[in-house]
MIDO-550834 format. One record per residue (C-alpha): residue number from 1; x, y, z; residue in three letters. Coordinates in steps of 0.2 Angstrom, whole numbers, padded with zeros to 4 digits. Layout:
// MIDO-550834
(atom NUM, (X, Y, Z), ala),
...
// end
This chain:
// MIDO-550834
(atom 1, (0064, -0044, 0140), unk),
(atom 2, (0068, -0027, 0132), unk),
(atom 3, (0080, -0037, 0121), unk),
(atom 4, (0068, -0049, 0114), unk),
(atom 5, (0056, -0033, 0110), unk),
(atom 6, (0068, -0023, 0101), unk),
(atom 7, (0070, -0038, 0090), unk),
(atom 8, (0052, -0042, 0086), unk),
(atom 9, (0053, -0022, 0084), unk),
(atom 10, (0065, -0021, 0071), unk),
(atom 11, (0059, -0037, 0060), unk),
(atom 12, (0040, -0029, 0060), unk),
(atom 13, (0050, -0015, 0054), unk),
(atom 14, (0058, -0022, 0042), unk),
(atom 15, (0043, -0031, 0036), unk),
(atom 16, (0033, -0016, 0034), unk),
(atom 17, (0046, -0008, 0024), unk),
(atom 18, (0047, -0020, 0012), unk),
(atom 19, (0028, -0021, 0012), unk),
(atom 20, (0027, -0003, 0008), unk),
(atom 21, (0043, -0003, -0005), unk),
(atom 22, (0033, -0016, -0015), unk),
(atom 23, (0017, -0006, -0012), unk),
(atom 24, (0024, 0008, -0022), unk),
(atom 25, (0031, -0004, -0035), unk),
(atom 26, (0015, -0012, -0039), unk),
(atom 27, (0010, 0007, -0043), unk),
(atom 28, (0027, 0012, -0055), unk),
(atom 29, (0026, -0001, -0066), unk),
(atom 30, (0009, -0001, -0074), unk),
(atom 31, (0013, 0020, -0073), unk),
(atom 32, (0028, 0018, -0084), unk),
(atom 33, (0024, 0005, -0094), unk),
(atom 34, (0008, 0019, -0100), unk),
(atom 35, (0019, 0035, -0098), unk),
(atom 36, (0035, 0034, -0101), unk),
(atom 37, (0049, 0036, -0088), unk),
(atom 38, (0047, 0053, -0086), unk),
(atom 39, (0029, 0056, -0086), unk),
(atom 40, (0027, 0041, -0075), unk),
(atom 41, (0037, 0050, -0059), unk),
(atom 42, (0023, 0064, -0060), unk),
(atom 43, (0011, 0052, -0061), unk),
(atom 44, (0018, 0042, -0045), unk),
(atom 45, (0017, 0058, -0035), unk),
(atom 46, (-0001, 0061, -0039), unk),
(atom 47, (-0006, 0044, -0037), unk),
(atom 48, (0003, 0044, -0020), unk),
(atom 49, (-0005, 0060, -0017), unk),
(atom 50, (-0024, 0056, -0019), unk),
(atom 51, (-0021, 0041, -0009), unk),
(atom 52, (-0013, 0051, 0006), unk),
(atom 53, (-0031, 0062, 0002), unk),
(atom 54, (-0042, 0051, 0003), unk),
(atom 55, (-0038, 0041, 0017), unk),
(atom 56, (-0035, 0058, 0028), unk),
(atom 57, (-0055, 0063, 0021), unk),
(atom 58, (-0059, 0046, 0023), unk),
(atom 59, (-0053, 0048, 0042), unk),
(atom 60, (-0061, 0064, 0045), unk),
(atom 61, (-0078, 0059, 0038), unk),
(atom 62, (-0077, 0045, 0051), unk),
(atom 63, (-0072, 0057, 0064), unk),
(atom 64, (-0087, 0069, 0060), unk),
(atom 65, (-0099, 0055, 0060), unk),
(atom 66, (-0094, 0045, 0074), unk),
(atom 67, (-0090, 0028, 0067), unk),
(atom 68, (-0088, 0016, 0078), unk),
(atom 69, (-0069, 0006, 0075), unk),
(atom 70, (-0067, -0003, 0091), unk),
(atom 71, (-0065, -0020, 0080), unk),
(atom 72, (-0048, -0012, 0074), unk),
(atom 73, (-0040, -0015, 0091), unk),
(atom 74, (-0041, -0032, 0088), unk),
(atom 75, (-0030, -0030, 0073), unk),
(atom 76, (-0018, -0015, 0080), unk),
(atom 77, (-0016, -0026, 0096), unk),
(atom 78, (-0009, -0041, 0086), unk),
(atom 79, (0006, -0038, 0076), unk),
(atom 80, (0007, -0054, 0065), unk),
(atom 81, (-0011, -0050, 0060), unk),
(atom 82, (-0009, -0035, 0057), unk),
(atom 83, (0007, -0039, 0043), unk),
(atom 84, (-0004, -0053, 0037), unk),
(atom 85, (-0017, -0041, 0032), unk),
(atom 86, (-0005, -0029, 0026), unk),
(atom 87, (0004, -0044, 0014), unk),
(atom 88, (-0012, -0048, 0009), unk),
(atom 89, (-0017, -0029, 0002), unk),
(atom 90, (-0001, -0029, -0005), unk),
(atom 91, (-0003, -0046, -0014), unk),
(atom 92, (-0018, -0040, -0021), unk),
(atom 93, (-0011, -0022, -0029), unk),
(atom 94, (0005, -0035, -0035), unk),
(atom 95, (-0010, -0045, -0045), unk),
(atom 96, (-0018, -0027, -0049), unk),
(atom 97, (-0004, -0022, -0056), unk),
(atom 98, (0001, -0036, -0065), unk),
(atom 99, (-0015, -0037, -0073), unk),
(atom 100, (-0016, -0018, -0078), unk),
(atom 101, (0004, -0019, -0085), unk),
(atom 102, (-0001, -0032, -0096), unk),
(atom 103, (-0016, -0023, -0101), unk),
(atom 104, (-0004, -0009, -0105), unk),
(atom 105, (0006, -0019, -0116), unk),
(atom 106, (-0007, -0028, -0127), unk),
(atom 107, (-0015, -0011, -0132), unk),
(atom 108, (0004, -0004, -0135), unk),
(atom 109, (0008, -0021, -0145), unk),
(atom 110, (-0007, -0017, -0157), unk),
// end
């Protein structure tokens, strides 16, 4: 039993790690395609930044007000559901970012 947990464990893990490890590459690319390589790392941090800061406002307004979330447990209490959600945000920042790279490239191009 213990075995077979460690094991689904470890591949969620894994998943989620590659999920976020793409996350942050759909972010670089359009960054240093407009910046530069240099620019761009700065620009990464501060992205990465005013995402942690919103969601940690976002989390404390819903605190202060008393929101009711019980319609997440539904998604914390299924694993596979919850890495299909997280695959599908991160397919939609891959399109994101190809769309805002290629953007990039057609206004350096002219």
């Amino acid at each position: 039993m213990t075995h077979s947990l460690d094991m689904e464990m470890m591949i969620s893990s894994q998943f989620g790690t590659i999920l976020s490890s793409v996350l942050v590459l759909s972010i670089m690319f359009p960054l240093q395609f407009k910046f530069g390589a240099e620019k761009s790392r700065v620009a990464l941090i501060a992205v990465i930044g005013s995402i942690f800061f919103i969601v940690t406002v976002g989390v404390k307004i819903i605190e202060k007000l008393n929101v009711e979330l019980s319609w997440l447990n539904v998604l914390w209490n299924n694993d596979y559901l919850l890495l299909g959600v997280l695959a599908f945000i991160v397919i939609l920042f891959i399109i994101f970012s190809i769309k805002m790279s290629m953007k990039i490239m057609l206004k350096k191009e002219l």
